[in-house]
N, C-alpha and C positions, 0 to 999 in steps of 0.2 A: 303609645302605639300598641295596635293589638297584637298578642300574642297569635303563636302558629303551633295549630294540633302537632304532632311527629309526622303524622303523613303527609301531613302540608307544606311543612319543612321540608321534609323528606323529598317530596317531588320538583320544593323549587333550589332543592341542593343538587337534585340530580344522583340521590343516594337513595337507601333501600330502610324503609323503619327499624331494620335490624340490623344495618350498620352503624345506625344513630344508637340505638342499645348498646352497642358492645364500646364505640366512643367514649359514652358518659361513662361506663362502667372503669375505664380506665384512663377515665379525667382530661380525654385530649377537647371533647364538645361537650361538657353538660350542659343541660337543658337551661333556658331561665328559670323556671318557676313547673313545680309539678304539684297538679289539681290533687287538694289531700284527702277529699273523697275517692275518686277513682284512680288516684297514682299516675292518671295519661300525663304525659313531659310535654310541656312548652316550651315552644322557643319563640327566644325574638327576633324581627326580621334582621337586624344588624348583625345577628349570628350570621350571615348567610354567605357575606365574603370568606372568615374563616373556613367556613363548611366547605365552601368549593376549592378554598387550596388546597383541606386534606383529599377531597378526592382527585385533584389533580399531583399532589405527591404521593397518593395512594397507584395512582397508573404508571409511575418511573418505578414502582417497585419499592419503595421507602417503606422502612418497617415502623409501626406505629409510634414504639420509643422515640426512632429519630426523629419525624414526624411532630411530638409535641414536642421535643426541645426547640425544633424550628419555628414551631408556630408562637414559642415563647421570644424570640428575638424581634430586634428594628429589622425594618425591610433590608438593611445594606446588608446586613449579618445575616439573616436568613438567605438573603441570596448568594454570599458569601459556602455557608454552609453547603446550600441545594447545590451548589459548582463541585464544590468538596467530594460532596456524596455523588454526584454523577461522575466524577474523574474514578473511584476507585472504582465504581461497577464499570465503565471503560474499562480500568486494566481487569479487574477479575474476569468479564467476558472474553477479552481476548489469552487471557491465560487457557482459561477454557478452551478456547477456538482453537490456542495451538496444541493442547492435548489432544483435542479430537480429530486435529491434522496428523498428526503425530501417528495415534491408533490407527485411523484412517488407510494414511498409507502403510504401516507394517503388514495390516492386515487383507491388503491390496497386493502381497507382492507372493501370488501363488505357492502357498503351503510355507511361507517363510512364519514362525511362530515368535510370539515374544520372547521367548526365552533364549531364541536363536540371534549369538554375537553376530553383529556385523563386521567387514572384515576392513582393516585401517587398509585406508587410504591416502596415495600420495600425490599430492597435482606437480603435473610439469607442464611449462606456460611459455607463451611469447606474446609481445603486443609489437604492435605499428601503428605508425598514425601518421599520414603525409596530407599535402597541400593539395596536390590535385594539379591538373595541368591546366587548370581555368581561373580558380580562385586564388586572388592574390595576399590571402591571411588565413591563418587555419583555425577554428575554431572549437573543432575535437577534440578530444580529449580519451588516451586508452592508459590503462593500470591492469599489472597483471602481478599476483604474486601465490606463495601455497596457498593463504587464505581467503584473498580477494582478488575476483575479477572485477573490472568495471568499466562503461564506455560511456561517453557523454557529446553532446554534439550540442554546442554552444551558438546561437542563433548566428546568423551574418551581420556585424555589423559592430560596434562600439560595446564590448564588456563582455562579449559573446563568450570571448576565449577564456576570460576570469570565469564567468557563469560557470563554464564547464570543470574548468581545474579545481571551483570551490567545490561543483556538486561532489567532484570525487573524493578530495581530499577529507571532506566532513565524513565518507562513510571508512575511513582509514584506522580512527583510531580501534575500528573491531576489530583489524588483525591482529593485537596485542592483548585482546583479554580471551581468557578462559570463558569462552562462551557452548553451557551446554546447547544441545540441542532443540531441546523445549524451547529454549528462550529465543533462539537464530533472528526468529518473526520478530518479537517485541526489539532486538537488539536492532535489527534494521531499519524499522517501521520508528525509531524515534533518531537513527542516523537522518534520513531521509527526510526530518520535519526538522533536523537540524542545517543540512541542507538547501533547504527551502527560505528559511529565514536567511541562510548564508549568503544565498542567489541575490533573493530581496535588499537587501541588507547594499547591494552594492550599485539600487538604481539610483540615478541622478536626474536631473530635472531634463537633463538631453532624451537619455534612453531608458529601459526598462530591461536586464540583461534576461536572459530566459535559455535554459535548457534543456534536453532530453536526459535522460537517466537511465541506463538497464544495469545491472551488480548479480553477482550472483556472492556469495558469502559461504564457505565451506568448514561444518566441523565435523571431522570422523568422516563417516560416509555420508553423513544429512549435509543438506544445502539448501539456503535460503536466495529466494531470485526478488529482487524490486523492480518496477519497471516501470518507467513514465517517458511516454511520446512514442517516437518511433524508431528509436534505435532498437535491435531485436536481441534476442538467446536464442541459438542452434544447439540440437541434440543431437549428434553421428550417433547413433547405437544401433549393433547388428547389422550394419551397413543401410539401416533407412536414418533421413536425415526428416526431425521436425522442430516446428517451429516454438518455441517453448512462449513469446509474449506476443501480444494483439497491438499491432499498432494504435495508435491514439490520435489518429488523423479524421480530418472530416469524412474526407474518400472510403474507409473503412466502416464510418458509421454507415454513409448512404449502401455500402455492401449489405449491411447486416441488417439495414430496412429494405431491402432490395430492391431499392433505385436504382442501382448501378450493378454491372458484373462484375467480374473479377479482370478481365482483359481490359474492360473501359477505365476501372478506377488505376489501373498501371498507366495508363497514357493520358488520365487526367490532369488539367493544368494545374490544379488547387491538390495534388496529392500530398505537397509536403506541408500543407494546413494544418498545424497541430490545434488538438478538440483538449489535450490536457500538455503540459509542461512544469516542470522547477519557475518559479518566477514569473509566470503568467498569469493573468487574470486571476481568478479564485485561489484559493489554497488548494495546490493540485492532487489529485488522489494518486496514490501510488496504487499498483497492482501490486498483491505479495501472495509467495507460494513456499511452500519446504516441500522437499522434492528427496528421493535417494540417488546418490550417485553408485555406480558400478563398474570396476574394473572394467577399462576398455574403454570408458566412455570418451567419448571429445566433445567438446565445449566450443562455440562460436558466438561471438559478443564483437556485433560491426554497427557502423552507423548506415544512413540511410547512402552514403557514398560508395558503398560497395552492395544493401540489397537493391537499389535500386535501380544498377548498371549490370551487373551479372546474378545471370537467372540462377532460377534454387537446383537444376539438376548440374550446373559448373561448380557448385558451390560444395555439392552435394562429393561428384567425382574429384575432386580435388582433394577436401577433407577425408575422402575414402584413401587416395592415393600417397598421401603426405607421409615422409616415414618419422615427421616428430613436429610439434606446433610450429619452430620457428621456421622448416618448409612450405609450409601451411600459411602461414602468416604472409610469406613473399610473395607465395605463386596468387595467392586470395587478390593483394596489391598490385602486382602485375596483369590480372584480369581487368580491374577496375582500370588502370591505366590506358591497357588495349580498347577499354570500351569507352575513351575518352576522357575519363577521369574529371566528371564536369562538378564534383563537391569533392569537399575532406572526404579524407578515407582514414576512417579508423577501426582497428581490428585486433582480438584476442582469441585466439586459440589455445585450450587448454585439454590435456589428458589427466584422466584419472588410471591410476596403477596401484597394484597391491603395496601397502610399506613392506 
């Protein structure tokens, strides 16, 4: 077969003559054969599969070295490898990510400096979770403790209620470890994929269990929130109350393509249509945030049984009103009740206080 000039090569590799230079130069493509009058490098065309895996591990980022140990392995091994190498840039990037969440916010918090201590913090908490006056099995699921909030709303129906108890209980064992702050994200973010397996893990050939997810995770003053479907986090601070996650409904997407209003997708039939869940369809994505908590704050973590029956300004004067969570907690329950109480109601109220 004939040989191929470097440009010729070059253009059917989809790489640059000077990329191929510096290749050979460090042994990962040499040439076949180079003309010994003029020195121009040949290649031959069966070089060309090689050539295009470097430049396709040359675009993840792979540094040359690793690059030619890969290219020296059997396919299984090298793909082996390539998993290898793309798992730890996964964790390196999000170490990064949470550094720069980290700066981010310090540097977000009007004239607060790095070098300025944050001030310890201590949560005091209550949870509820009832039946409802319609539904006859409860499927929620609420946890509340110093380190972990968390609510979960386990689908209607056959495994619903395990779905939920597992999602929470898999994000439990972080209450026990020393976890800094840098880490809250990555600590959560692999609770929640243990979670996911946990849900999965308990379908049977009947059903397919599936649930929502919100947690919030606290160390020192930092806090970490997860959040998958449409169980919500409230923020009371300074007397305005907002919404800390985005529901993961269909009716929410069509809002945010602007199909739909805001008044229409509240009175939509398909509202409680989850677009992401634990246990559902794809491997679901979690939302994740670190966030600063602050003296005074109050914390609200409900299913969709209590946002979806009593509006955000009851929700709002109530949590303003309450003189400690587990106030908070009843009066929140006894709203949903008056307004019929037609799902689970589950609910977490927490305050942040100076230690």
């Amino acid at each position: 077969m004939e040989l191929l000039t470097i440009g010729a090569f070059a253009q059917a590799a989809r790489l640059t003559p000077k990329a191929l230079r510096l290749y050979d130069q460090v042994g990962l493509l040499p040439p076949a054969a180079v003309d010994p009058e003029s020195g121009y490098r040949l290649y031959d065309p069966d070089q060309l599969p090689l050539a295009r895996l470097v430049v396709q591990l040359r675009r993840i980022g792979m540094p040359l070295a690793k690059i030619r140990a890969v290219c020296g392995l059997e396919p299984a091994a090298a793909a082996e490898a390539i998993t290898a190498y793309w798992q730890q840039v996964t964790a390196d990037t999000a170490a990064r990510a949470r550094l720069a969440t980290v700066l981010v916010d310090h540097l977000s918090e009007g004239g607060t400096t790095m070098s300025q201590a944050k001030p310890a913090l201590a949560v005091r908490y209550a949870a509820g979770c009832e039946t409802g006056a319609v539904r006859d099995s409860n499927e929620d699921a609420a946890y509340a403790s110093g380190r972990l909030l968390a609510v979960a709303d386990g689908m209607r129906g056959p495994g619903g209620a395990a779905a939920s108890a597992a999602a929470i209980d898999a994000l439990r064992p972080l209450e026990l470890a020393d976890v800094p702050a840098a880490d809250l994200l990555t600590m959560l973010a692999g609770a929640v994929a243990d979670a996911e397996r946990t849900v999965r893990a308990l379908e049977t050939d009947e059903y397919q269990p599936v649930t929502t997810l919100t947690a919030l995770l606290f160390s020192g003053s930092q806090l970490a929130l997860v959040h998958v479907g449409d169980t919500r986090a409230y923020l009371l601070r300074g007397g305005e109350l907002s919404l800390l996650t985005q529901d993961h409904t269909w009716v929410q997407a069509q809002v945010e393509q602007g199909r739909l209003d805001r008044d229409q997708a509240a009175a939509h039939p398909q509202r409680s249509v989850l677009v992401r869940a634990l246990g559902g369809g794809q491997q679901a994505e979690a939302d994740l945030a670190l966030r600063t908590a602050l003296p005074g704050d109050r914390y609200l973590l409900c299913s969709d049984g209590l946002s979806a029956v009593v509006d955000r300004a009851d929700l709002r004067s109530t949590l303003s009103a309450a003189t400690d969570p587990e106030q908070a907690v009843r009066t929140l329950i006894g709203l949903a009740e008056a307004a019929g109480a037609p799902d689970n109601i589950a609910c977490v109220v927490a305050d942040t206080v100076a230690a």
